[in-house]
MARBA-3410 file (N, C-alpha, C, O; in Angstrom, 1 decimal):
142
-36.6,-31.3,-19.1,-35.5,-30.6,-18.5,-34.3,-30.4,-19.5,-34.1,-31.1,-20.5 ~ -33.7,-29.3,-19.0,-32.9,-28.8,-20.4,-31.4,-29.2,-19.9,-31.2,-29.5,-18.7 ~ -30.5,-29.2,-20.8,-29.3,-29.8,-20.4,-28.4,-29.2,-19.2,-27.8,-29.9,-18.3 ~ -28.5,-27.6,-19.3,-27.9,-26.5,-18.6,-28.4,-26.7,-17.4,-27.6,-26.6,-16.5 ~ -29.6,-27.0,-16.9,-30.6,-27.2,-16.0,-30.5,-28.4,-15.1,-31.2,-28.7,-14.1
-29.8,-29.1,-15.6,-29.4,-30.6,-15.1,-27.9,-30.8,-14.9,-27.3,-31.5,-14.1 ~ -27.4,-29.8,-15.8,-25.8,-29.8,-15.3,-26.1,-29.1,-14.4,-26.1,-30.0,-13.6 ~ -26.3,-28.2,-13.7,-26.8,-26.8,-12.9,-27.1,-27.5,-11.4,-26.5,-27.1,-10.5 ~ -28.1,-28.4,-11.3,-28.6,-29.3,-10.6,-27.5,-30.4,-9.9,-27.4,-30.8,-8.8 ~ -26.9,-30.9,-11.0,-26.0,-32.1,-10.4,-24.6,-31.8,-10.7,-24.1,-32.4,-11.6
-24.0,-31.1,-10.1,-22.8,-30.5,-9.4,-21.9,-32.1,-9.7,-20.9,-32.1,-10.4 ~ -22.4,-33.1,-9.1,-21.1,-33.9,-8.6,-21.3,-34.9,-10.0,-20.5,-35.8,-10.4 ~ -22.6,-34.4,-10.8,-22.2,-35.7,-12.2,-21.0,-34.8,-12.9,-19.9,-35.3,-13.1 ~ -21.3,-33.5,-13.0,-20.1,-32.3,-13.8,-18.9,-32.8,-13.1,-17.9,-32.8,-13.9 ~ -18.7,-33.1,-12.2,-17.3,-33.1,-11.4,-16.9,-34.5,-11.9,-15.8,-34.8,-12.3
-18.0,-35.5,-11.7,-17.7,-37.0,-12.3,-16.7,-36.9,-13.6,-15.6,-37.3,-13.8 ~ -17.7,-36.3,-14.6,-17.2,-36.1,-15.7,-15.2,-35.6,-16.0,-14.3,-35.7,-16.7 ~ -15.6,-34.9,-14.7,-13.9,-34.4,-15.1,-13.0,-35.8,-14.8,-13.0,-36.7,-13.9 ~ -12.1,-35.5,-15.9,-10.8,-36.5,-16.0,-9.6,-35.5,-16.1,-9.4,-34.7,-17.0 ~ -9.0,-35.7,-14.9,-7.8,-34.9,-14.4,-6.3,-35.4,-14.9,-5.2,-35.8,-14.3
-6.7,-35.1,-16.4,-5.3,-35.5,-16.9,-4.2,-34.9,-16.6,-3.1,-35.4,-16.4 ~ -4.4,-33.6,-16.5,-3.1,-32.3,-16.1,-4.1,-31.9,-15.0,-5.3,-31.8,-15.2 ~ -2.9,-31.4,-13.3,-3.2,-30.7,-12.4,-4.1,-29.2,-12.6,-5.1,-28.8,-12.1 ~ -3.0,-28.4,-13.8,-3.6,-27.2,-13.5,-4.9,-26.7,-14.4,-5.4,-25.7,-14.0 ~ -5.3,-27.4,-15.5,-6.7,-27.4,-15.9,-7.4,-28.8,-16.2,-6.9,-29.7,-16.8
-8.6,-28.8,-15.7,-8.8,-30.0,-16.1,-9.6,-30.6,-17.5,-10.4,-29.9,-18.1 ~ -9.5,-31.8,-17.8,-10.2,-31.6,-19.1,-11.7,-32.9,-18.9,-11.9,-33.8,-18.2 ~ -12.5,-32.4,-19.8,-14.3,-33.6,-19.7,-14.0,-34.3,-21.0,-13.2,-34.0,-21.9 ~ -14.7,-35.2,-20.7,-15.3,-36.1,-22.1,-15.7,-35.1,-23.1,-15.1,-35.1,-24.2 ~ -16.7,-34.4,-22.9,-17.2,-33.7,-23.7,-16.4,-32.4,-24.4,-17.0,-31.5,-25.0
-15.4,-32.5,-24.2,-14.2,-31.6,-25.0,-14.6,-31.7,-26.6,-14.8,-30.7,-27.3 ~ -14.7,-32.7,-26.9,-14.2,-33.2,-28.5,-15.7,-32.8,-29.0,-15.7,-32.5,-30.2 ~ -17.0,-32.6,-28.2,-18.1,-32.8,-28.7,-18.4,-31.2,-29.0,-18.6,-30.6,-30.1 ~ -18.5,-30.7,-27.6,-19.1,-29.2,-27.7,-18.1,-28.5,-26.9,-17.9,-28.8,-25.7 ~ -17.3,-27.3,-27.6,-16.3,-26.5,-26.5,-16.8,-26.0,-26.0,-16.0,-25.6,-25.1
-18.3,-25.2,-25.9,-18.7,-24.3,-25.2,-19.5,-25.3,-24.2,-19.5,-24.8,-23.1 ~ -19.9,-26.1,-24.2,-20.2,-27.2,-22.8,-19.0,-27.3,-22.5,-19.3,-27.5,-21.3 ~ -18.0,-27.4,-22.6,-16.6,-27.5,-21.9,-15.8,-26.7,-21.2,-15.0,-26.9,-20.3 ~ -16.3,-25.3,-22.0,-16.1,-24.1,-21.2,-16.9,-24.1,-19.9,-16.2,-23.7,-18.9 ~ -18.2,-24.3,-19.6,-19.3,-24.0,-19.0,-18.7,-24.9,-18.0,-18.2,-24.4,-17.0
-18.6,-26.2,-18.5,-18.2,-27.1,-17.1,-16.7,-26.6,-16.7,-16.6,-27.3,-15.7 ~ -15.5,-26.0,-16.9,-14.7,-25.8,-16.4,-15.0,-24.7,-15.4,-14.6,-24.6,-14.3 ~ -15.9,-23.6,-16.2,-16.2,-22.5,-15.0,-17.1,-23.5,-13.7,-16.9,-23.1,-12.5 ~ -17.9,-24.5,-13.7,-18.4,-24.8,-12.8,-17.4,-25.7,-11.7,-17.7,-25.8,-10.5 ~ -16.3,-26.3,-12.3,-15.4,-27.1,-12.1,-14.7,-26.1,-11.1,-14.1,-26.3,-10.0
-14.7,-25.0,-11.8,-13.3,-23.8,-10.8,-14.3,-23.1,-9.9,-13.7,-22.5,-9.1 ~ -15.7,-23.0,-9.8,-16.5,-22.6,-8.9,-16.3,-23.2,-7.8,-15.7,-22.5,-6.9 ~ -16.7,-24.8,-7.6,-17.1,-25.4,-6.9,-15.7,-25.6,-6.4,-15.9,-26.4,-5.6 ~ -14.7,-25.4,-6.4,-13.5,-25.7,-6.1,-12.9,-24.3,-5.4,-11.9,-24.3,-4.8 ~ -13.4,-23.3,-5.6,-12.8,-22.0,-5.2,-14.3,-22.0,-3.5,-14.2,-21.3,-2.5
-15.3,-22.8,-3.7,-16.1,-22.7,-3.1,-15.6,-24.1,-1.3,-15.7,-24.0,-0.1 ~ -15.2,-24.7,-2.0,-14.6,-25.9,-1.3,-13.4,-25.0,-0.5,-13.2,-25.1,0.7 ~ -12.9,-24.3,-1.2,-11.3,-23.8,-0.2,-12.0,-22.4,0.5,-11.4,-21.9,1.5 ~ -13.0,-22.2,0.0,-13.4,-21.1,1.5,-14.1,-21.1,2.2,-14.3,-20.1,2.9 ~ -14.6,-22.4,2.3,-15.2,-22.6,3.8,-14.5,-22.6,5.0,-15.0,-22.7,6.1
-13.3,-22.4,5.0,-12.6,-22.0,6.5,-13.0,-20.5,6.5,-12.9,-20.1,7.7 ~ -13.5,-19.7,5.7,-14.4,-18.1,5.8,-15.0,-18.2,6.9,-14.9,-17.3,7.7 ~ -16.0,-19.4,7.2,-16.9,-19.5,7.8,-17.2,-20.2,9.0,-18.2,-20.5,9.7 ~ -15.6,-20.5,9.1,-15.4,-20.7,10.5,-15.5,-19.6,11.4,-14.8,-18.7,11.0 ~ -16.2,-19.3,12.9,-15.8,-19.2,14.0,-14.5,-19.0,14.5,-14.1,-17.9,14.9
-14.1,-19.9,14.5,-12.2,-20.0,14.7,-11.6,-19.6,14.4,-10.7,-19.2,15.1 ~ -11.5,-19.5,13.0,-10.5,-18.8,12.3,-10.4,-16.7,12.0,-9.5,-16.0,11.8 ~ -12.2,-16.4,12.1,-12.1,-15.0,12.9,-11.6,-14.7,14.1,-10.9,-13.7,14.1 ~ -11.9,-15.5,15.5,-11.2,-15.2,15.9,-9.6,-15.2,16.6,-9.0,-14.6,17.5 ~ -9.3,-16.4,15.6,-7.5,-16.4,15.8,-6.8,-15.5,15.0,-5.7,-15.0,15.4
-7.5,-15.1,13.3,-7.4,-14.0,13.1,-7.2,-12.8,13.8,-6.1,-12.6,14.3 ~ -8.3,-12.1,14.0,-8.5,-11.2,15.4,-7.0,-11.1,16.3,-6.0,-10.4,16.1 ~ -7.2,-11.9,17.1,-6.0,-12.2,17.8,-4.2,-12.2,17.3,-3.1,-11.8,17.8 ~ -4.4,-12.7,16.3,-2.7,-12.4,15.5,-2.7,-10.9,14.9,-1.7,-10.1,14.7 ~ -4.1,-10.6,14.7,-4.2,-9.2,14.1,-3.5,-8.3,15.4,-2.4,-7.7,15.3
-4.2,-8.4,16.9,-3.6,-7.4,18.2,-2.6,-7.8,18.2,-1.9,-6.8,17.9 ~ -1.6,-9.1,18.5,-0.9,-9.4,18.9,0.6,-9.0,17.9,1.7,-8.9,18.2 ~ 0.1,-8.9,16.8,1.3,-8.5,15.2,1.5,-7.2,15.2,2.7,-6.7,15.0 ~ 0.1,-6.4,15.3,-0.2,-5.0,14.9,-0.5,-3.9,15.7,-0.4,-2.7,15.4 ~ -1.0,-4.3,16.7,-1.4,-3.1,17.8,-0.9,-3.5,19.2,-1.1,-2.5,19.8
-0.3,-4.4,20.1,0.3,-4.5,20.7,2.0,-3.9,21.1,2.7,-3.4,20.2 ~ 2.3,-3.9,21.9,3.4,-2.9,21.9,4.8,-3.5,20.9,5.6,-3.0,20.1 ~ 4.6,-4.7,21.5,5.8,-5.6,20.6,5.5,-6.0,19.3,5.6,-7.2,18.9 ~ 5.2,-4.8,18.7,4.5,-5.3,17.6,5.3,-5.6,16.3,6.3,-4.9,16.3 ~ 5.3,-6.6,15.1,6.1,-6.8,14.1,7.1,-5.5,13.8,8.3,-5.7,13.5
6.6,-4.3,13.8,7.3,-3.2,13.2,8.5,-2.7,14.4,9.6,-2.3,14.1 ~ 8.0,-2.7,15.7,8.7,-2.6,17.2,9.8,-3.1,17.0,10.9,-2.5,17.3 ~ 9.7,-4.9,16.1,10.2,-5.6,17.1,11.4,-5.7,15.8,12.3,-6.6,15.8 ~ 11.4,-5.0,15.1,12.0,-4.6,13.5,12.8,-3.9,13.7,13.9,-4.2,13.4 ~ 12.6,-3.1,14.1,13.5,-2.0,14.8,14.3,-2.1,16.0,15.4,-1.7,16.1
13.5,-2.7,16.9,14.7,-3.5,18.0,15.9,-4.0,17.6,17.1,-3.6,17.8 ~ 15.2,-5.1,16.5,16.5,-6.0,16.4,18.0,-4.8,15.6,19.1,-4.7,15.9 ~ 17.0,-4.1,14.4,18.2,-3.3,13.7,18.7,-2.3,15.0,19.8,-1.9,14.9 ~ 18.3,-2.0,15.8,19.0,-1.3,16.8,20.2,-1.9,18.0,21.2,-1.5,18.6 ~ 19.4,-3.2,18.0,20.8,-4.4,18.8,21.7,-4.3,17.9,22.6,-3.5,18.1
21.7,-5.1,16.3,23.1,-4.9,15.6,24.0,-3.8,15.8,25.2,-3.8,15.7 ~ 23.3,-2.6,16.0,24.5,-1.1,15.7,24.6,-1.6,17.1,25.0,-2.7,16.8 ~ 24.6,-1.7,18.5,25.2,-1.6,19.2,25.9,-2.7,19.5,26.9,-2.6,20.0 ~ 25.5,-4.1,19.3,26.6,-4.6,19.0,27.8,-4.6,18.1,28.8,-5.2,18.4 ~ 27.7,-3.9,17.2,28.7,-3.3,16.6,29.4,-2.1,17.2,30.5,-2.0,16.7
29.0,-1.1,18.3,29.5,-0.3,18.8,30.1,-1.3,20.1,31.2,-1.0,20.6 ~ 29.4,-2.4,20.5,29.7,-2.7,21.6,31.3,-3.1,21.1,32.3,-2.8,21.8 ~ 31.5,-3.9,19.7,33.0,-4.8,19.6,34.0,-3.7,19.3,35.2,-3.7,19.5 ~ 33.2,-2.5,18.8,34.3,-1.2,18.3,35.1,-0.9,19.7,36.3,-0.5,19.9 ~ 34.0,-1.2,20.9,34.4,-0.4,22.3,35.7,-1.6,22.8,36.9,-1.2,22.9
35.4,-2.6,22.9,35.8,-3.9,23.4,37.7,-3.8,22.8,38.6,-3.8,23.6 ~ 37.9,-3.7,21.3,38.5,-2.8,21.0,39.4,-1.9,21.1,40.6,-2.1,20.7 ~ 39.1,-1.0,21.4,39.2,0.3,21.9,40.1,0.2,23.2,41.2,0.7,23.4 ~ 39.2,-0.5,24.0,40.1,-1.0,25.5,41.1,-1.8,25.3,42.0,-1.9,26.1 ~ 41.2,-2.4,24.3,42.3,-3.5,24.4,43.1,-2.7,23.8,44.2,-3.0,24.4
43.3,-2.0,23.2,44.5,-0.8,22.7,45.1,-0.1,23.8,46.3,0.0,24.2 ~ 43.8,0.7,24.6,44.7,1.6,25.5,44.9,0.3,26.6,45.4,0.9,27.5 ~ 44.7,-1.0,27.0,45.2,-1.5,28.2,46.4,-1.8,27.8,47.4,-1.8,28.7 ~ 46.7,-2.2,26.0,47.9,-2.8,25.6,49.4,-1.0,25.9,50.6,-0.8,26.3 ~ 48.1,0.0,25.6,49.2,1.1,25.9,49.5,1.4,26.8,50.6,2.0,26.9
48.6,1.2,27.9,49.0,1.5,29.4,50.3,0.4,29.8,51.2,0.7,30.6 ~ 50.1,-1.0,29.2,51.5,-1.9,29.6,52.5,-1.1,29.0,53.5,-0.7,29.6 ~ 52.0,-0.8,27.8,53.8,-0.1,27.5,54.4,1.2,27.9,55.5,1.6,27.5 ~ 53.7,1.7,28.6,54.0,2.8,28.9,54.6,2.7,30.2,55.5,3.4,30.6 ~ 53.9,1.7,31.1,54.0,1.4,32.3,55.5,0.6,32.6,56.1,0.7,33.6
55.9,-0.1,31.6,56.9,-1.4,31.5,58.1,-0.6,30.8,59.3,-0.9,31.1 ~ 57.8,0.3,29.9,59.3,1.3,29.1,59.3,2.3,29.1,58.3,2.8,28.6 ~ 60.3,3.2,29.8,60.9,4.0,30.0,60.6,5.0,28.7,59.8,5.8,28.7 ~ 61.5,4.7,27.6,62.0,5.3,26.7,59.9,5.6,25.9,59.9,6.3,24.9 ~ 59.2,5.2,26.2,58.1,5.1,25.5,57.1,6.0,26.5,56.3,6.8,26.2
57.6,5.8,27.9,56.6,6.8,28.5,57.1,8.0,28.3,56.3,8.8,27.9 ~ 58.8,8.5,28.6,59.2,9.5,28.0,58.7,9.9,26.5,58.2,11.0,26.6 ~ 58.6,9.5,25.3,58.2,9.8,24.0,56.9,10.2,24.6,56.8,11.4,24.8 ~ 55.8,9.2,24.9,54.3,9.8,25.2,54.4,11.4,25.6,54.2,12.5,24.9 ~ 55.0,11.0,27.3,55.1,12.6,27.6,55.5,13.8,26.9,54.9,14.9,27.1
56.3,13.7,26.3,57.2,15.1,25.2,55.7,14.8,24.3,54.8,15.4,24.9 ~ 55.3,14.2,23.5,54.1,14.2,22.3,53.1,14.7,22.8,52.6,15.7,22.3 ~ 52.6,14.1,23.9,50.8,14.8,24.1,50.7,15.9,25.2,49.8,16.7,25.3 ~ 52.3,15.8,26.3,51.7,16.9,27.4,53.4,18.2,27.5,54.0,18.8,28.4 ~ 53.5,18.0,25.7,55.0,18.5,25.8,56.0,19.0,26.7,56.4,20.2,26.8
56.2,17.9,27.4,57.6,18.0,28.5,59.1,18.3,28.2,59.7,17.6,27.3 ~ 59.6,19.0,28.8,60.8,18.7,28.2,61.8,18.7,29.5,61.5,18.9,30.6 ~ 63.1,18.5,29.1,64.2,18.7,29.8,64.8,20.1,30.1,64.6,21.1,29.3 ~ 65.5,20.0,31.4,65.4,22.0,31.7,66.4,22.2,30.9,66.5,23.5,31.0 ~ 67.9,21.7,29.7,68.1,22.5,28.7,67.8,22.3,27.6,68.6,22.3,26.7
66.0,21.8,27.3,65.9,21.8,26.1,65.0,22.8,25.4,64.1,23.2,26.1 ~ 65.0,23.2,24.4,64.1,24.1,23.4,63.2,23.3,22.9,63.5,22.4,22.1 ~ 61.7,23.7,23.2,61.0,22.7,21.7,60.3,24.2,21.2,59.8,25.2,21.8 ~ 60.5,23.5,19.6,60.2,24.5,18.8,58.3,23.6,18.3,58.2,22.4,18.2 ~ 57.4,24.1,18.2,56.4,23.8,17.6,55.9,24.5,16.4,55.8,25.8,16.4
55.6,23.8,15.2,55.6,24.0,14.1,53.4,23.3,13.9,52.6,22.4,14.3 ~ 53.3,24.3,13.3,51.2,24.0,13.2,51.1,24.6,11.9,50.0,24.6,11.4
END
């Protein structure tokens, strides 16, 4: 039996061999000896380890919870993009709602003063619905 043929075969002596000095690559005994046995076992090292994290693939379960976040995200009515657009469409009207809120508190504060002074409802009236007194002239200038 040939060496390649026995490393090939026993998966977990190759994995033995690894000493996990550093997380993100790991290094063998047989570093110092032959680099290209060292290469060989690191690709079998990153196999068996990319093979280990995808067995949730092959779960049952997780197609169909998949599945399910897939309708519920993407094709349902309330969908992520719907619900994207909702929200940026509450802010503008909340923002129109405080412009309005606003808005009222001006003309309620102007209706007090107009209501409470004399000299202020007279000014309104001459400005917006030009009143005047029976000997006065108004001249309008545009």
């Amino acid at each position: 039996m040939t060496l390649w043929r026995f490393l090939k075969a026993n998966k977990s002596f190759v994995l033995n061999l690894c000493c996990l000095v550093s997380k993100p690559k790991p290094t063998f005994i047989c570093e110092k000896i032959n680099p290209f046995l060292n290469n060989y076992l690191l690709s079998i090292y990153y196999i068996y380890n990319v093979k280990k994290h995808l067995k949730i693939f092959k779960n049952r379960y997780f197609y169909t919870s998949f599945a399910l976040l897939l309708i519920l995200f993407i094709f349902e009515d309330t969908n992520i993009f719907n619900l994207y657009k909702m929200k940026s469409e509450l802010k503008e009207i909340q923002i129109q709602n405080a412009n309005k809120e606003n808005e009222i508190k001006q003309v309620k504060l102007k209706t007090y003063q107009l209501s409470t002074n004399k000299a202020e409802l007279e000014k309104f009236a001459r400005e917006h619905y030009l009143m005047k007194k029976n000997d006065e002239v108004i001249y309008l200038f545009k």
